[in-house]
N, CA, C and O atoms as a Tripos MOL2 file, in Angstrom:
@<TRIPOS>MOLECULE
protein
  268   267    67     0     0
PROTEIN
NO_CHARGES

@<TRIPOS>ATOM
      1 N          40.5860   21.8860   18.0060 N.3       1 UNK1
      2 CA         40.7170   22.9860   17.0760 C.3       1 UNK1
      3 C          39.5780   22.9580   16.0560 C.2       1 UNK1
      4 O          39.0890   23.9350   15.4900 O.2       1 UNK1
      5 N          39.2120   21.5700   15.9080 N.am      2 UNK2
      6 CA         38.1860   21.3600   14.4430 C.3       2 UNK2
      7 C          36.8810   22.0500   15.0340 C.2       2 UNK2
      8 O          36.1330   22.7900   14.3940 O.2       2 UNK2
      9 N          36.7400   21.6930   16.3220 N.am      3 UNK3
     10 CA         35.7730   21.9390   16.8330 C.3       3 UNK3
     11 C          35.2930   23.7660   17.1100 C.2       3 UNK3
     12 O          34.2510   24.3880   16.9020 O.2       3 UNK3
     13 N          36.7190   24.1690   17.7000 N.am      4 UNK4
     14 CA         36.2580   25.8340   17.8260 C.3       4 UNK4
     15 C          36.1090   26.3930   16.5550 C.2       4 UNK4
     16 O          35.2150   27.2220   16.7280 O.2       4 UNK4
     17 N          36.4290   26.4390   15.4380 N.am      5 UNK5
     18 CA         36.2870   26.2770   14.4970 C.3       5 UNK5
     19 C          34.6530   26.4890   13.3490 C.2       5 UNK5
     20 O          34.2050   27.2930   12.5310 O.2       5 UNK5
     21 N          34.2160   24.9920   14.0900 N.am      6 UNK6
     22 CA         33.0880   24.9710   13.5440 C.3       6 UNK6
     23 C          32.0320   25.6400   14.3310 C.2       6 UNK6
     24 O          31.1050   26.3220   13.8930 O.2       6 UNK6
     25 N          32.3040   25.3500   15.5370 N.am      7 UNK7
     26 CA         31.7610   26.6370   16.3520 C.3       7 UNK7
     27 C          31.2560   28.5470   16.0060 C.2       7 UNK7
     28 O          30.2090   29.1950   15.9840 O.2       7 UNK7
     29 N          32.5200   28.7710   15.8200 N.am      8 UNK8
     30 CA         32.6800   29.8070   15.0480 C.3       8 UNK8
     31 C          32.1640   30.1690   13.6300 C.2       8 UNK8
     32 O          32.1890   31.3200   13.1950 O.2       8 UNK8
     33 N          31.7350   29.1890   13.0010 N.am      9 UNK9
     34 CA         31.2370   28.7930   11.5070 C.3       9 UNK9
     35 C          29.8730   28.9520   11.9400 C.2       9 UNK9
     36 O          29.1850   29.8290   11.4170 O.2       9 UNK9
     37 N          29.4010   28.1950   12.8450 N.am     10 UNK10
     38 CA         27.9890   28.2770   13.1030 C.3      10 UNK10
     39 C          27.3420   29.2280   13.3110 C.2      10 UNK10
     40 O          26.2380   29.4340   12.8050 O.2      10 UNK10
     41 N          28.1200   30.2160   14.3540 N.am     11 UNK11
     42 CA         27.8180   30.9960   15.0690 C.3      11 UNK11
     43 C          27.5460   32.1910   14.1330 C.2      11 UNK11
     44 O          26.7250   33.1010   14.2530 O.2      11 UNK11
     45 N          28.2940   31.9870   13.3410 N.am     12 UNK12
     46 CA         29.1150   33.4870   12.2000 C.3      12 UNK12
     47 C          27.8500   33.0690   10.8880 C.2      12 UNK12
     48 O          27.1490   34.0050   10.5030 O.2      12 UNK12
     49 N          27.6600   31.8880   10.3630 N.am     13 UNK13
     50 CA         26.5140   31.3250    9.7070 C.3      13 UNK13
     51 C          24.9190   31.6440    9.7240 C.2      13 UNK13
     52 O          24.1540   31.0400   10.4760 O.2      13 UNK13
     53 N          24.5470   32.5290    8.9310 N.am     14 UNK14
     54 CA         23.0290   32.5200    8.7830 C.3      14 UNK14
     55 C          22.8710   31.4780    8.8590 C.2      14 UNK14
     56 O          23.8110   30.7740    8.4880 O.2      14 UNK14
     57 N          21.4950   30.7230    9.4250 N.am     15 UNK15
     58 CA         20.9330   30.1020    9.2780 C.3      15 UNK15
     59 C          19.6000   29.6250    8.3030 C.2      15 UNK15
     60 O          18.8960   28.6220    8.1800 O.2      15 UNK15
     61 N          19.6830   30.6530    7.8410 N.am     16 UNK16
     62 CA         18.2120   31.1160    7.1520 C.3      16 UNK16
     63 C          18.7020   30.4770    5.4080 C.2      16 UNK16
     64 O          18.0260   30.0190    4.4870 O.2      16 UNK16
     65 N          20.3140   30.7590    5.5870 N.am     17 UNK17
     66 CA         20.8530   30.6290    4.1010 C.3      17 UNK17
     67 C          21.1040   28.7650    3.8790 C.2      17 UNK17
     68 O          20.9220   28.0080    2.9260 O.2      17 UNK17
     69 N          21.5690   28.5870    5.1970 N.am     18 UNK18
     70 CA         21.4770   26.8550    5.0320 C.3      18 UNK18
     71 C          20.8820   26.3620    5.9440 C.2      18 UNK18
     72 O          21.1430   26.6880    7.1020 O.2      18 UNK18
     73 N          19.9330   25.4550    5.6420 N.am     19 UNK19
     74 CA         19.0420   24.9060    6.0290 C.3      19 UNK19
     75 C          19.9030   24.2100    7.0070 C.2      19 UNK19
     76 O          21.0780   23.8820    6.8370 O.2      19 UNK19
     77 N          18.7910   23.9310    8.5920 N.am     20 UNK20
     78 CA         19.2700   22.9230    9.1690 C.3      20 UNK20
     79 C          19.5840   21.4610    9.1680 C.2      20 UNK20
     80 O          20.4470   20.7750    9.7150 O.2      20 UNK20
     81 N          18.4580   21.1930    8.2630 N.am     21 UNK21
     82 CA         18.9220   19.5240    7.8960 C.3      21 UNK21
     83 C          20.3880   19.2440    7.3570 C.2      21 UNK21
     84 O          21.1960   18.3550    7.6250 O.2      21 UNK21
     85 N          20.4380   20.4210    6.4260 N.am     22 UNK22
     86 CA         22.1880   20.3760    6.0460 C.3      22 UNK22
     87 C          23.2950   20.4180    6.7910 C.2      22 UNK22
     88 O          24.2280   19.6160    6.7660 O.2      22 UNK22
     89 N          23.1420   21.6170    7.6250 N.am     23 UNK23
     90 CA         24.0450   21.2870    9.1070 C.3      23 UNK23
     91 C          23.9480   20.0280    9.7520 C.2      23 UNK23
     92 O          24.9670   19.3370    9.7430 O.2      23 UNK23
     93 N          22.6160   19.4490   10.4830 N.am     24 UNK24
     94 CA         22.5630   18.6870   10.6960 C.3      24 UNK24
     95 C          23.8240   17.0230   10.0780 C.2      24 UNK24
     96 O          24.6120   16.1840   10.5150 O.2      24 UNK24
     97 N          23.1270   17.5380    8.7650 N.am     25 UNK25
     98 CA         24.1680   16.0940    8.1340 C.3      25 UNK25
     99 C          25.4740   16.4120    7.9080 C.2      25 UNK25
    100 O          26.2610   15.5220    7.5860 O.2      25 UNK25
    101 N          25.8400   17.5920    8.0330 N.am     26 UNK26
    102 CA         27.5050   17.7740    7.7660 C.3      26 UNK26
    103 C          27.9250   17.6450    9.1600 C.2      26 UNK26
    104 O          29.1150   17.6710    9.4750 O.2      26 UNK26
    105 N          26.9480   17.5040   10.0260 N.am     27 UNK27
    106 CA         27.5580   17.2410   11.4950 C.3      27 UNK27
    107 C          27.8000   15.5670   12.0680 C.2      27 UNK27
    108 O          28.6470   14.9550   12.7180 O.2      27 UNK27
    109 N          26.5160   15.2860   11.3960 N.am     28 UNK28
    110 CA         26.6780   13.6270   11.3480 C.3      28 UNK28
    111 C          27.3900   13.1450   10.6210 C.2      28 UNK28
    112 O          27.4680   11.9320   10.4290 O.2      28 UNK28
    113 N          28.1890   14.1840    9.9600 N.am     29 UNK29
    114 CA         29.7250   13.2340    8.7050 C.3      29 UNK29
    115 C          30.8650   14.0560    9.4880 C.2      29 UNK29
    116 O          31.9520   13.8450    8.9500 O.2      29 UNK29
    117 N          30.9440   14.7760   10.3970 N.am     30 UNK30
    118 CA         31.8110   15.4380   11.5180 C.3      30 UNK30
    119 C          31.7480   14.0140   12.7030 C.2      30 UNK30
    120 O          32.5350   13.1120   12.9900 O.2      30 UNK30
    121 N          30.8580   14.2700   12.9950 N.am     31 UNK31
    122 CA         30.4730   13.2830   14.4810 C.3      31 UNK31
    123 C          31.7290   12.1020   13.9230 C.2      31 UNK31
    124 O          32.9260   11.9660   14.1770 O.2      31 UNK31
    125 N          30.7770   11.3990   13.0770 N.am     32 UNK32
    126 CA         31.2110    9.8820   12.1990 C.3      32 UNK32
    127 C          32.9020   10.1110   12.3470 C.2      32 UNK32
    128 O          33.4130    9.6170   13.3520 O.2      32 UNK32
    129 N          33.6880   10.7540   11.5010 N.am     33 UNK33
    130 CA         35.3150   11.1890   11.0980 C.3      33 UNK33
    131 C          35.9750   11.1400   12.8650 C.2      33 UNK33
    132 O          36.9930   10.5780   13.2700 O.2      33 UNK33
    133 N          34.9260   11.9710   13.6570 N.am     34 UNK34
    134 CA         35.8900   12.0570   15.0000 C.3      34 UNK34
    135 C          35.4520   11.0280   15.8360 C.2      34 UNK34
    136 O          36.2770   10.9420   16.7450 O.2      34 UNK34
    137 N          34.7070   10.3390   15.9550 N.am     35 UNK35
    138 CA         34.6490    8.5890   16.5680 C.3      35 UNK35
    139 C          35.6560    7.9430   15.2810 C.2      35 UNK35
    140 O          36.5060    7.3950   15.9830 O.2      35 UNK35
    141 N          35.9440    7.7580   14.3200 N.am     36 UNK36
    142 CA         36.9450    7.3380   13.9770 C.3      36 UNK36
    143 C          38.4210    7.5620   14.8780 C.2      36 UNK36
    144 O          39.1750    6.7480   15.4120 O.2      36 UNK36
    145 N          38.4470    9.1790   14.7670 N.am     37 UNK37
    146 CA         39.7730    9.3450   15.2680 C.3      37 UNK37
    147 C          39.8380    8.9350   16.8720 C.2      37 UNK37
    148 O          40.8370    9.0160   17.5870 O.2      37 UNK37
    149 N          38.7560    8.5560   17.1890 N.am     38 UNK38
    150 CA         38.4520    8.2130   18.9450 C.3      38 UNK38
    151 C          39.2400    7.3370   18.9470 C.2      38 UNK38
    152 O          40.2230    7.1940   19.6740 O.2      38 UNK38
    153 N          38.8730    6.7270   18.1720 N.am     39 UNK39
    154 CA         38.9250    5.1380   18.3950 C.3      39 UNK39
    155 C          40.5990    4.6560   18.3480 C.2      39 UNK39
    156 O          41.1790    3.6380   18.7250 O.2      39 UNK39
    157 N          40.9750    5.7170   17.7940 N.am     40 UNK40
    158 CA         42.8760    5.5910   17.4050 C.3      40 UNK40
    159 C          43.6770    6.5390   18.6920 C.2      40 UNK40
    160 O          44.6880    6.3780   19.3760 O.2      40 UNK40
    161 N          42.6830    7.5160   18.5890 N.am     41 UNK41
    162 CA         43.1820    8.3690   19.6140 C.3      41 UNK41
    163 C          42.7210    8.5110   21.1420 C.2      41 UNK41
    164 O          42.0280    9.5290   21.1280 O.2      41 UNK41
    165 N          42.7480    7.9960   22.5080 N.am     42 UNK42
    166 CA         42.1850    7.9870   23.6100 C.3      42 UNK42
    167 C          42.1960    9.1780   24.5860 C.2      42 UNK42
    168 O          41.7590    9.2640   25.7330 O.2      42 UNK42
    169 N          42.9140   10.2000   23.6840 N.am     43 UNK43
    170 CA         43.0460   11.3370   24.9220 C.3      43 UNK43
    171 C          41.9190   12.1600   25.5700 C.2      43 UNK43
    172 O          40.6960   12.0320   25.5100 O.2      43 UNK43
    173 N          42.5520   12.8710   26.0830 N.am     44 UNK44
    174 CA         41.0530   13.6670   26.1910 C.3      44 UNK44
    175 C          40.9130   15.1030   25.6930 C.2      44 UNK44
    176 O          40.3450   15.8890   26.4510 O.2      44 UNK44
    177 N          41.4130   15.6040   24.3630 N.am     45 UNK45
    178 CA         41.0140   16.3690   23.4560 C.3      45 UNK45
    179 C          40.3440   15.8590   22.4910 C.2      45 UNK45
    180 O          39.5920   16.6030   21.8610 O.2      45 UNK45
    181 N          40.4400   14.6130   22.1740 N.am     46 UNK46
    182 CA         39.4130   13.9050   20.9560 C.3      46 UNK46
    183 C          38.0180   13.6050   21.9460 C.2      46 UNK46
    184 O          36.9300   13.9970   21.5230 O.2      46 UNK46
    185 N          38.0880   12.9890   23.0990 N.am     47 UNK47
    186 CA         36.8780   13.0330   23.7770 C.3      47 UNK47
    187 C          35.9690   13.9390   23.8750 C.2      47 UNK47
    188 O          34.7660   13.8230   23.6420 O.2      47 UNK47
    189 N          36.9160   15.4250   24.4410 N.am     48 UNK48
    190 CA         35.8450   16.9400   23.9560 C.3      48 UNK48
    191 C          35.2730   17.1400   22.6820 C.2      48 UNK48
    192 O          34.1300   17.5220   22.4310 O.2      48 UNK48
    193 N          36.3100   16.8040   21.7940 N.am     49 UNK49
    194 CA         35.7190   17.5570   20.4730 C.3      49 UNK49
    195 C          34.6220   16.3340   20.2410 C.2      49 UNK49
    196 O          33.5020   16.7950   20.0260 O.2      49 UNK49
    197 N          34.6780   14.8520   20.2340 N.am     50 UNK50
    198 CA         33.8340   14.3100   19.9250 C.3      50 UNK50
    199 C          32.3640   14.4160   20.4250 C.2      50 UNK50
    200 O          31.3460   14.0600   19.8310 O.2      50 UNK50
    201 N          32.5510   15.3000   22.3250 N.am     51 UNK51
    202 CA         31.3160   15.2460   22.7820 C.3      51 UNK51
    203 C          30.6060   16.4550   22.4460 C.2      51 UNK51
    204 O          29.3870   16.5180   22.6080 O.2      51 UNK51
    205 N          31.4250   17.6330   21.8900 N.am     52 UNK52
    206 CA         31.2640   18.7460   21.7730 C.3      52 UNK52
    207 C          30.0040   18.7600   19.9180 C.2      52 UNK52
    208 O          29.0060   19.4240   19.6370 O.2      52 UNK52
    209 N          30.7050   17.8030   19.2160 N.am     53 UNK53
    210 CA         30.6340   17.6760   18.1120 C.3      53 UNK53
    211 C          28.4980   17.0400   18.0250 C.2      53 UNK53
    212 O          27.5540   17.4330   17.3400 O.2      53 UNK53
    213 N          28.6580   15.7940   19.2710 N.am     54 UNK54
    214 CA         27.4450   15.3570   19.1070 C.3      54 UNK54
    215 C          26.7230   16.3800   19.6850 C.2      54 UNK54
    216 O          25.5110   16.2690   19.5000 O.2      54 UNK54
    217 N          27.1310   17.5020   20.4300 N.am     55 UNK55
    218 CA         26.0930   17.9500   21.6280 C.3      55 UNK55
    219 C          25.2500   18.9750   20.1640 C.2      55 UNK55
    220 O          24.0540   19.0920   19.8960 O.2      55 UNK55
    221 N          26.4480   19.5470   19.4960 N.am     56 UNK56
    222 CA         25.6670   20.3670   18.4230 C.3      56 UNK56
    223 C          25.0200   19.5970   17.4790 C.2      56 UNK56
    224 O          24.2010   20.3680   16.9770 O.2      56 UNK56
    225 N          24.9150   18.4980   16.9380 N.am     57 UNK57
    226 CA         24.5810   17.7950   15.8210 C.3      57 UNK57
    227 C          23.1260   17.3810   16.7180 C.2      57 UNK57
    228 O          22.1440   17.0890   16.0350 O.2      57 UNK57
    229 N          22.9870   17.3560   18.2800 N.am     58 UNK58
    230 CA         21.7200   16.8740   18.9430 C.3      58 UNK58
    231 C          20.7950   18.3350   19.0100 C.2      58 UNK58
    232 O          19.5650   18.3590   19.0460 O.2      58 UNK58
    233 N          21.4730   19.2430   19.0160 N.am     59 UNK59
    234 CA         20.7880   20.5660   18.9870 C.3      59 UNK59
    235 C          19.9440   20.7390   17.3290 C.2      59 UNK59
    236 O          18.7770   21.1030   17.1860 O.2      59 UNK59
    237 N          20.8320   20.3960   16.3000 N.am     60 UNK60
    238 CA         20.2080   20.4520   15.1990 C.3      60 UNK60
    239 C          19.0810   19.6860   14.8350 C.2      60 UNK60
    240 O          18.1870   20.0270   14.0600 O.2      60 UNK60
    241 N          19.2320   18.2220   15.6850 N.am     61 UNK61
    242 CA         18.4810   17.3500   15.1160 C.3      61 UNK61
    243 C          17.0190   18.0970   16.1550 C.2      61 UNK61
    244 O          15.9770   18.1460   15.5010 O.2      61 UNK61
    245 N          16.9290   18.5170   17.2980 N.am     62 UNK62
    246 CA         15.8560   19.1990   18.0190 C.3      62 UNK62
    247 C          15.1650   20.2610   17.4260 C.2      62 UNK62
    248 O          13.9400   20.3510   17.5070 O.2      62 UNK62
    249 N          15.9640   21.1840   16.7540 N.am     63 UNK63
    250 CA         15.4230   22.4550   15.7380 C.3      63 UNK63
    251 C          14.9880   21.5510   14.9020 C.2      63 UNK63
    252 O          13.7610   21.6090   14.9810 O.2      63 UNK63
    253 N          15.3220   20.6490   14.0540 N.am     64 UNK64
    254 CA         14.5730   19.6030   12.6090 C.3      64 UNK64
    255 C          13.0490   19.6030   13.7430 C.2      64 UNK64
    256 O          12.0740   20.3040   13.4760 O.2      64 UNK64
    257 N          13.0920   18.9310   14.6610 N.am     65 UNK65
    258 CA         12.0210   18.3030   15.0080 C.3      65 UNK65
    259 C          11.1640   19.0890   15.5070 C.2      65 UNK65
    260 O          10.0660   18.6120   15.7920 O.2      65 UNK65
    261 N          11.4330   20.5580   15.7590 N.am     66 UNK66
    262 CA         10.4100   21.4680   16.2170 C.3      66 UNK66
    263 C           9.4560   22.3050   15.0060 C.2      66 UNK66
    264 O           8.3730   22.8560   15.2000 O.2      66 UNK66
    265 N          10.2270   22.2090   13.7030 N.am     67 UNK67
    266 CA          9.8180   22.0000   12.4550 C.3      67 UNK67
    267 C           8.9730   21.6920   12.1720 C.2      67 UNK67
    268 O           8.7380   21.5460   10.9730 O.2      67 UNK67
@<TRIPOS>BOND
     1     1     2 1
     2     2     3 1
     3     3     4 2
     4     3     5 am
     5     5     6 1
     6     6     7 1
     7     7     8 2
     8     7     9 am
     9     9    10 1
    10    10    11 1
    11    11    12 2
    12    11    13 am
    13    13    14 1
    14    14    15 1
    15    15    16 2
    16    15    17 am
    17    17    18 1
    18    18    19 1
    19    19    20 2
    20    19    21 am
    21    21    22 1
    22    22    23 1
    23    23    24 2
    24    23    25 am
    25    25    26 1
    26    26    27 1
    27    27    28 2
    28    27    29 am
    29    29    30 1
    30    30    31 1
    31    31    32 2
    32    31    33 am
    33    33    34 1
    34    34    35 1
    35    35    36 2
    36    35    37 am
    37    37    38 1
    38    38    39 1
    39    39    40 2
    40    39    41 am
    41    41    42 1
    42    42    43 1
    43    43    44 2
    44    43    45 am
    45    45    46 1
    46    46    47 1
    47    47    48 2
    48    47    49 am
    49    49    50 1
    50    50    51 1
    51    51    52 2
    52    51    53 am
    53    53    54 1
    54    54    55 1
    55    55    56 2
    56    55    57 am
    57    57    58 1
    58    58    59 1
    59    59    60 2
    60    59    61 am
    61    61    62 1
    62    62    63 1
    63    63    64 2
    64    63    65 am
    65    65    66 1
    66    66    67 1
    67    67    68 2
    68    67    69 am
    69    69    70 1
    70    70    71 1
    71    71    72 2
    72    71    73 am
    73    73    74 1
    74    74    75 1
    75    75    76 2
    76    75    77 am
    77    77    78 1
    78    78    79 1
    79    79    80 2
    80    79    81 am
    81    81    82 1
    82    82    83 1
    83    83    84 2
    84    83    85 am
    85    85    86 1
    86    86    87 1
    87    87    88 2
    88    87    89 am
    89    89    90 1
    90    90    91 1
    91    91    92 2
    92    91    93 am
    93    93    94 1
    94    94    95 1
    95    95    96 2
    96    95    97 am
    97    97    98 1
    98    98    99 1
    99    99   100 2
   100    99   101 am
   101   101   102 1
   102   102   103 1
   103   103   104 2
   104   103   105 am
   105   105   106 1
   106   106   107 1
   107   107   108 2
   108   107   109 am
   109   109   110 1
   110   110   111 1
   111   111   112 2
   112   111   113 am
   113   113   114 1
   114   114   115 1
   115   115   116 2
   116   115   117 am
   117   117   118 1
   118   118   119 1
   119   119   120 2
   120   119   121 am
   121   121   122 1
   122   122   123 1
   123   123   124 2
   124   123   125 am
   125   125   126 1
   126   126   127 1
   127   127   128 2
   128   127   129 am
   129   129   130 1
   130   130   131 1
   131   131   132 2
   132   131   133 am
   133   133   134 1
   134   134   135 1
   135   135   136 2
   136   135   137 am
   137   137   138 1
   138   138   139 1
   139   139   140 2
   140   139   141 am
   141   141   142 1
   142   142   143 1
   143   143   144 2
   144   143   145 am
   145   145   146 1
   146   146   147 1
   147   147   148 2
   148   147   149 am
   149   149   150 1
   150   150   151 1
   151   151   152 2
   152   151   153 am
   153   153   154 1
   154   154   155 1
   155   155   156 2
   156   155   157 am
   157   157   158 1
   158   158   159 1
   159   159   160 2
   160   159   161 am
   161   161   162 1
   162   162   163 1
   163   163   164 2
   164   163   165 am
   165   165   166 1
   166   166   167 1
   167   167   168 2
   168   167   169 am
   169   169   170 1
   170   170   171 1
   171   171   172 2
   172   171   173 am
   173   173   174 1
   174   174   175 1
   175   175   176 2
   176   175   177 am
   177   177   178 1
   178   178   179 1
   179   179   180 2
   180   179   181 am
   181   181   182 1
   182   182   183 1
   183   183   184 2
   184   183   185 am
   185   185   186 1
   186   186   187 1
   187   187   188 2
   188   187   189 am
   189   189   190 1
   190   190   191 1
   191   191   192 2
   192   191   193 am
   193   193   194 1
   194   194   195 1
   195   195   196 2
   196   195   197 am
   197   197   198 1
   198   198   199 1
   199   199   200 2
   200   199   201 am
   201   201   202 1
   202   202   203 1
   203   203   204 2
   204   203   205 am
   205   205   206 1
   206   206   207 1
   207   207   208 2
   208   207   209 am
   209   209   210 1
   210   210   211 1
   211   211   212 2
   212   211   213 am
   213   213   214 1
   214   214   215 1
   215   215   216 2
   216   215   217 am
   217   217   218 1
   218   218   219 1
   219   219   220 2
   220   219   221 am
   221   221   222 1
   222   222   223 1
   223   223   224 2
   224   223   225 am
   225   225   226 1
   226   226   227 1
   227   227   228 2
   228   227   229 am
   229   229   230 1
   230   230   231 1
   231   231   232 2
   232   231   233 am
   233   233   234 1
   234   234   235 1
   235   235   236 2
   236   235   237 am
   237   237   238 1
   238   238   239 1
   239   239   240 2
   240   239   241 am
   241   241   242 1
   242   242   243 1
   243   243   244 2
   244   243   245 am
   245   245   246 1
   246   246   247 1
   247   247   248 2
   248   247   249 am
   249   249   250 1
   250   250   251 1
   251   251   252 2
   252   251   253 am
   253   253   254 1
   254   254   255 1
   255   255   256 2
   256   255   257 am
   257   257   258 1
   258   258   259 1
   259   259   260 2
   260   259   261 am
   261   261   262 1
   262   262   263 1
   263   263   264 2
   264   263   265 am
   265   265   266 1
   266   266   267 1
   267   267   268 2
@<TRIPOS>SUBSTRUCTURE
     1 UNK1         2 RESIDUE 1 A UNK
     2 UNK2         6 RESIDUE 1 A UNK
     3 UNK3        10 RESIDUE 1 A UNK
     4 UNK4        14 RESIDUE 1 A UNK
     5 UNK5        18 RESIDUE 1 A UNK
     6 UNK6        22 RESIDUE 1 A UNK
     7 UNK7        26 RESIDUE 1 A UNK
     8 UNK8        30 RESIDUE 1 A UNK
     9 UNK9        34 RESIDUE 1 A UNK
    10 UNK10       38 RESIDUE 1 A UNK
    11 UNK11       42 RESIDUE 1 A UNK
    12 UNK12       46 RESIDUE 1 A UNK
    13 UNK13       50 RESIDUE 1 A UNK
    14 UNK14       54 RESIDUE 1 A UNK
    15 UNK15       58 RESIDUE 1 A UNK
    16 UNK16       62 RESIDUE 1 A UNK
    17 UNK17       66 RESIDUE 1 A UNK
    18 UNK18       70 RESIDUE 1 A UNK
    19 UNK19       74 RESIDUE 1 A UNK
    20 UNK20       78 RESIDUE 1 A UNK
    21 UNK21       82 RESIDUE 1 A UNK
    22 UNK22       86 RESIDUE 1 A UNK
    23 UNK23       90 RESIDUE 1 A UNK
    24 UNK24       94 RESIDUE 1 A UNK
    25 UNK25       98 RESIDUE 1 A UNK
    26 UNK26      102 RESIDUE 1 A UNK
    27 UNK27      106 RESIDUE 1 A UNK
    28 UNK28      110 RESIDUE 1 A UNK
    29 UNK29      114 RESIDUE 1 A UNK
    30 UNK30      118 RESIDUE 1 A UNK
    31 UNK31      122 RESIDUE 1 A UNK
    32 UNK32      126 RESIDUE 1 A UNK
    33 UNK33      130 RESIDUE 1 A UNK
    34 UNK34      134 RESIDUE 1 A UNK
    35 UNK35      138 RESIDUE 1 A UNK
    36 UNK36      142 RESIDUE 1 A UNK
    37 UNK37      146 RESIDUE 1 A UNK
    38 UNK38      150 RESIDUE 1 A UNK
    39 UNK39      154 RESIDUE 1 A UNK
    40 UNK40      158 RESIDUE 1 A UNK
    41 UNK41      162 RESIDUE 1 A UNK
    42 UNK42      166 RESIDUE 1 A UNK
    43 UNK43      170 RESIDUE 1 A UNK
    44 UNK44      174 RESIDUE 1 A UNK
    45 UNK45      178 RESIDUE 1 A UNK
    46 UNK46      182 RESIDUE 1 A UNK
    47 UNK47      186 RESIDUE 1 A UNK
    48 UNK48      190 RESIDUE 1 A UNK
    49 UNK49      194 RESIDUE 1 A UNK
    50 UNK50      198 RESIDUE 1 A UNK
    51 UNK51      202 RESIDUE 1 A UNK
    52 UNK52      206 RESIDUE 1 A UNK
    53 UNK53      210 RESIDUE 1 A UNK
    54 UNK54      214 RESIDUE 1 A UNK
    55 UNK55      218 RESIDUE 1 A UNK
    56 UNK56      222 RESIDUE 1 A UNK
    57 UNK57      226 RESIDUE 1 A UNK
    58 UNK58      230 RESIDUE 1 A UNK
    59 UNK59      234 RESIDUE 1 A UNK
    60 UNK60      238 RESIDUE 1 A UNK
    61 UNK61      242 RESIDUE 1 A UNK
    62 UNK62      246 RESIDUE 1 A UNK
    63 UNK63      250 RESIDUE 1 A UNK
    64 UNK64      254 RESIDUE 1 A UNK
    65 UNK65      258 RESIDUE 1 A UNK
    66 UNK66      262 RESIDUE 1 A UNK
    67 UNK67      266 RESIDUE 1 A UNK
């Protein structure tokens, strides 16, 4: 849920208004919170959202670097 969510945030989100490095790091304090909950939780809805979570936080860190 956290995940469609932020999805939707992104999507719906200028980019122009927040910088990517900022996404970036609110994704790497997203990522961080749901490997916590991994680690308690083994199913495989925390597995999606966790892989879902890095795949966008690796997209951001690629836009930083084309920068």
């Amino acid at each position: 849920m956290l995940v469609i969510i932020l999805i939707k945030c992104l999507k719906n989100l200028n980019l122009k208004l927040m910088k990517i490095k900022e996404i970036h790091k609110d994704l790497k304090k997203k990522v961080n919170i749901a490997e916590k909950k991994r680690d308690l939780r083994r199913g495989q809805k925390s597995w999606q959202d966790l892989r879902t979570l890095k795949k966008l936080k690796l997209n951001m860190k690629d836009k930083l670097a084309k920068k």
